[in-house]
N, C-alpha and C positions, 0 to 999 in steps of 0.2 A: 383437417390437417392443420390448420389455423390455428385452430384451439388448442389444439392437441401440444404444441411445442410451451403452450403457456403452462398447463397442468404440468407437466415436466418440470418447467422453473417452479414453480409454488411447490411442487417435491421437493427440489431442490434446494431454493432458496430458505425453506423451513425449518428443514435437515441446517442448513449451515450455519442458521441464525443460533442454534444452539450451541452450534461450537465453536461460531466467532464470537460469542456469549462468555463462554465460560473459559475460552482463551484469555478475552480481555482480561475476565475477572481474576485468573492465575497471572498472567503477566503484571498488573497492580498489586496484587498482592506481594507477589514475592521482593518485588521492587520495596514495595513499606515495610514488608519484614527484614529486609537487607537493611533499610535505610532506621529502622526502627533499633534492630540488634547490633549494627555494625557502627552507625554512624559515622561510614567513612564514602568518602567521595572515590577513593580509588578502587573499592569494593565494586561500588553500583557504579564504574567508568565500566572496570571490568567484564560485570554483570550484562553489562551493553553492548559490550563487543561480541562479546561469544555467544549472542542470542543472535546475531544480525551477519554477524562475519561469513560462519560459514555457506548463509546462502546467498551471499556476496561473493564470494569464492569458487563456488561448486557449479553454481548458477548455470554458466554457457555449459559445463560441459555436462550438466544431469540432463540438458534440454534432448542431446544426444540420445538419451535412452527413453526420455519420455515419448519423443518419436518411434521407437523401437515396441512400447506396452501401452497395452490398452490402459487407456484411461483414467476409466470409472474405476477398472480395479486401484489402480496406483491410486488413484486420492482415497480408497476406501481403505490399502495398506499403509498409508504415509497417517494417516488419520489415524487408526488402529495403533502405528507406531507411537503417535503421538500422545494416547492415550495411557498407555503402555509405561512411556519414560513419565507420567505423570501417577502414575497410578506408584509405581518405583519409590518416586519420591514422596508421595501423601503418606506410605505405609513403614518408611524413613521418620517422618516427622510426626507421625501417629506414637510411633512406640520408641522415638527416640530424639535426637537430634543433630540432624547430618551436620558435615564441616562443606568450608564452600569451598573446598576442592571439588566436593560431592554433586553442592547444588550448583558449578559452574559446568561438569561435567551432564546434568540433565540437561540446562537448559541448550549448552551447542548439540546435546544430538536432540531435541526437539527442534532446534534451528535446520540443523540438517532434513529432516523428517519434512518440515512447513517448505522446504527448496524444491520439495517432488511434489511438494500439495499443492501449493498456491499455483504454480505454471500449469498443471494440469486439469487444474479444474478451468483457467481461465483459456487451453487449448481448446477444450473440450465444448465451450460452450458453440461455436459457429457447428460445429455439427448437430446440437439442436435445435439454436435459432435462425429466421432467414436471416440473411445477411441486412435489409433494409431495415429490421427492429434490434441488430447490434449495438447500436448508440441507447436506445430505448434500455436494452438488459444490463448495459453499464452502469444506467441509473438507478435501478432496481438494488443491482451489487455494491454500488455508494452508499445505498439507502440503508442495508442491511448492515453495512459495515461501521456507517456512521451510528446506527442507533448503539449497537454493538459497545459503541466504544467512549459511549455516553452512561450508558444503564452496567455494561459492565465494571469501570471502576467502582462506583457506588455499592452494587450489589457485593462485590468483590472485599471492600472492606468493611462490610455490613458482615456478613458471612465470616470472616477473618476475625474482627473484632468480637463478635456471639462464641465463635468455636474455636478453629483453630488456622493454621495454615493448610494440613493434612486434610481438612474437609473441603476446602477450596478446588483443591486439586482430587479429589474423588469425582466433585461435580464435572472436572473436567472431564473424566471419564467418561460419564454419563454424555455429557453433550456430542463426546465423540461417537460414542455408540449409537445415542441418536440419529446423527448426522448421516452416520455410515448404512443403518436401516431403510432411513429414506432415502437415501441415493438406492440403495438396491432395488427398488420399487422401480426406477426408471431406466429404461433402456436406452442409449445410447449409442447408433449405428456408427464404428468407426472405418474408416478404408481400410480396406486389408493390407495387410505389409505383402508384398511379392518375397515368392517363397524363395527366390534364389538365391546365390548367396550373397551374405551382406555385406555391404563395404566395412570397411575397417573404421576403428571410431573416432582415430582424426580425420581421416577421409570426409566423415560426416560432418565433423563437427566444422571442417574446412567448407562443405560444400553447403551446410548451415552460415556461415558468416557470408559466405557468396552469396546467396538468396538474400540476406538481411538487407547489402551494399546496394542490390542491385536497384530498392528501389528509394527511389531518391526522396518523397516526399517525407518517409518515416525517418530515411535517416537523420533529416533536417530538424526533423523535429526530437528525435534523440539526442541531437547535438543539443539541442536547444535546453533539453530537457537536465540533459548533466551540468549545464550550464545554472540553470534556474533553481539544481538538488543541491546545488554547492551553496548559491548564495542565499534561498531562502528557505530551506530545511532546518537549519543554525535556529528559526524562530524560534521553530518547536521545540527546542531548548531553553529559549531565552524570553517566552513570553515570561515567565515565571519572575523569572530577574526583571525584568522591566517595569513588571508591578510592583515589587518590593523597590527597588531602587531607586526608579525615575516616581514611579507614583506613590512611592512612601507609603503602601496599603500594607496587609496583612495575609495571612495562609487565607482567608476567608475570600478574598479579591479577587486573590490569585487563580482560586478554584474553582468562580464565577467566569473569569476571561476561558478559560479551559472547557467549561460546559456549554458556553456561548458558542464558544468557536464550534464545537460538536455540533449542538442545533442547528448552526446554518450549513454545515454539513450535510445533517437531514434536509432540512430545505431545498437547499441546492438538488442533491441526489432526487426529490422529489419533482422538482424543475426540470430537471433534465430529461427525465422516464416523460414526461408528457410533452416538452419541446423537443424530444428528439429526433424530429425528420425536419425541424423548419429550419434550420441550416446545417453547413458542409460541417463535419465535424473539424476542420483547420479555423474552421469560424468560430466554436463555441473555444480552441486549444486556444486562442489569441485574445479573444474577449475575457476569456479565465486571467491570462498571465500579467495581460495590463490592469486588470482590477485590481490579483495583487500586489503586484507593482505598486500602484498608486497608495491601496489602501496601507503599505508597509512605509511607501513615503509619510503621506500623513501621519501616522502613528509618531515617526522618529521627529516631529516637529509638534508636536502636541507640548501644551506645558502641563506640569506635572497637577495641575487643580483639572484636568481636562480626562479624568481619569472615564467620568462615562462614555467619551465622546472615541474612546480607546476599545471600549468594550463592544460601542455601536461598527466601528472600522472590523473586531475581531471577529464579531457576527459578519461583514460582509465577506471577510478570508473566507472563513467556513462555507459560509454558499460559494462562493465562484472555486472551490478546492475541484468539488467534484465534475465541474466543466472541462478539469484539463484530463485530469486521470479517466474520467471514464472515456471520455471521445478518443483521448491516445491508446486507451487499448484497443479500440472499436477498432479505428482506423488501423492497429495491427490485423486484426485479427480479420477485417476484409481485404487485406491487401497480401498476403502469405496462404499457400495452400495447406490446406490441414495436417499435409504427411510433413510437415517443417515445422511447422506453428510453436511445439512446443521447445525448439530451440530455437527460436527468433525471440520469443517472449522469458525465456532463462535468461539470456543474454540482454536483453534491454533492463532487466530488473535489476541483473548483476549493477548495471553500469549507473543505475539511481543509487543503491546502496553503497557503493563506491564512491560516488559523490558526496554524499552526505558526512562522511567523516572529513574528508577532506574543507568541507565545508565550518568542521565542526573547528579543528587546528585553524584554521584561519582568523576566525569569529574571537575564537579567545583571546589571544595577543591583543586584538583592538581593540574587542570591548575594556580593557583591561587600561588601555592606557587612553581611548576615546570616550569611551562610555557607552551604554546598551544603545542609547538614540542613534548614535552614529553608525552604529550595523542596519537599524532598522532604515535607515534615511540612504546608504549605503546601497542595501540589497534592491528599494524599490529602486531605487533609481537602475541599478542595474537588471533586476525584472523587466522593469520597462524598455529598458532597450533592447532587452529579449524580443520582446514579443514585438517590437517596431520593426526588428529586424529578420526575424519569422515574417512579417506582413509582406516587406518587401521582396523577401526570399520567392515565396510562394504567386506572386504577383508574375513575378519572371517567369516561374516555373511554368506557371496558367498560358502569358503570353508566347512562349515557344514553343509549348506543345501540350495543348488544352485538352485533346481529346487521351492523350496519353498518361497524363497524371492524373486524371477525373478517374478514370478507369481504374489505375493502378492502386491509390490509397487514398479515393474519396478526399483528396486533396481540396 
């Protein structure tokens, strides 16, 4: 039985590598073919929004029905969909050339379609695995997602620049089809829904936000976490600029800080799948958030000849990324019962992506009349106090009632 839940994930994780693969490679692509044929900034702001929004939006309350449907099949329909509006537009750009009325309207209902995939397959996983190798499958899911998103751009406008757009997104296809074959292979026992009748779906969704409240150590760190998507999510905009501007480099530099960052991604994710039972997962969420902390301070006090010393700081972001993400979902997903799962975790992703824009209007006015260093020197310092204040938080929580939060969300 031991073994048995690992073969499951290497299904799994196989199947998805293909289609976090050729996701990446379609989301870069179209991005360089926007920025390629438009050359306009409000185009790809646009572009941006309606890939992100609507499952920023939909989020708490798709969670509602994901509790209500099996699974495996929803991520094997939301996939299928996803292939679908992909396949749409490849045979659009094959034999013609859409308007981005056309391709803004693909990519929010793929956005929509990724709002039932992504929560479900990450409800889905505590019914596979035991609960003590959750922090472990997190690492695994970094791991996949970081390579993912290293080898995807690349390949993405390798394949673009040879053919066309249209073949880009065919492969998406494929990788969806893949994904979806191998998922079939593997069985997934879920709870049965009680036959009687259902409550009604604010009901749910009400008694969804109750379960979420009720347990205090996730909340804290949710807060924390809207906290830490506002002020340093803005990077992953603004490395780009920072290299041009403060380090007076080139597209070449810039694309160097970007892949870096990716690698210690991998790293990290690979770190973590083998440390992941020698501490509490609040221990790896706070170690994560003051490295970036710090490593975001230093970057914004760097002088501009100091450009490798930028590049060494962005490879350590990358490794400590996947310390916060995977352990904060771990610790959801052993602290909520499986029949809730999938709206506790709709609604926690809702409230990162919500952040992030919020993060993003902020960042700009500064940078604009501060300069990029100033966000960077800015946010760590206020990461940092994130997580000083996460330590203290949880410190309390431990000494009033240790056996009760230990329990509750592996606090």
């Amino acid at each position: 039985m031991q073994q048995n839940w690992k073969k499951k994930f290497a299904f799994i994780f196989t199947g998805q590598l293909f289609s976090i693969l050729t996701t990446s490679m379609v989301q870069f692509s179209i991005i360089w073919h926007l920025t390629e044929t438009t050359q306009s900034a409000v185009v790809l702001t646009i572009a941006a929004l309606v890939g992100f929004l609507p499952q920023a939006i939909l989020g708490p309350f798709i969670g509602v029905w994901l509790d209500r449907w099996n699974r495996k099949l929803t991520m094997i329909v939301a996939d299928g969909a996803i292939a679908l509006f992909s396949l749409a537009l490849g045979l659009y750009y094959y034999f013609g050339d859409p308007g981005l009325g056309f391709v803004y309207l693909i990519l929010m209902a793929r956005s929509v379609a990724s709002s039932f995939h992504a929560p479900a397959f990450q409800s889905a996983i505590p019914l596979i695995a035991p609960q003590d190798q959750l922090t472990r499958v997190a690492g695994w899911h970094q791991l996949v997602f970081s390579s993912s998103n290293i080898i995807g751009p690349a390949l993405g406008i390798a394949v673009y620049s040879a053919t066309s757009l249209g073949t880009v997104l065919f492969l998406d296809v494929a990788g969806a089809l893949i994904a979806n074959m191998m998922l079939m292979l593997v069985r997934i026992d879920q709870p049965k829904q009680d036959m009687g009748e259902k409550p009604a779906f604010l009901r749910e969704f009400k008694l969804g936000w109750q379960a979420f409240i009720q347990v205090k150590p996730v909340v804290i760190v949710t807060g924390a976490t809207a906290v830490f998507s506002i002020v340093f999510m803005p990077l992953g905009t603004l490395f780009p600029f920072m290299t041009l501007s403060h380090f007076e480099r080139g597209g070449y530099s810039a694309s160097l800080v970007e892949a870096v960052f990716a690698i210690g991604m991998i790293v990290g994710g690979l770190l973590l799948s083998v440390a992941a039972s020698k501490w509490k997962d609040i221990a790896y969420i706070c170690m994560s958030i003051l490295i970036l902390g710090a490593a975001s301070l230093f970057s914004g006090l760097l002088a501009k000849e100091a450009f490798i010393l930028f590049v060494a700081l962005s490879l350590l972001m990358g490794a400590a990324a996947p310390f916060f993400n995977g352990p904060y979902m771990a610790m959801i997903q052993k602290a909520y019962d499986p029949a809730i799962l999938g709206r506790v975790i709709s609604l926690v992703t809702s409230i990162m992506l919500l952040a992030s824009p919020i993060g993003l209007l902020i960042a700009g006015p500064i940078v604009d009349r501060y300069g990029i260093q100033s966000w960077f020197v800015g946010s760590g310092l206020v990461t940092m106090a994130t997580g000083l204040i996460l330590i203290a938080m949880f410190k309390r929580l431990n000494a009033a009632a240790p056996s009760t939060q230990e329990g509750s969300a592996n606090g």
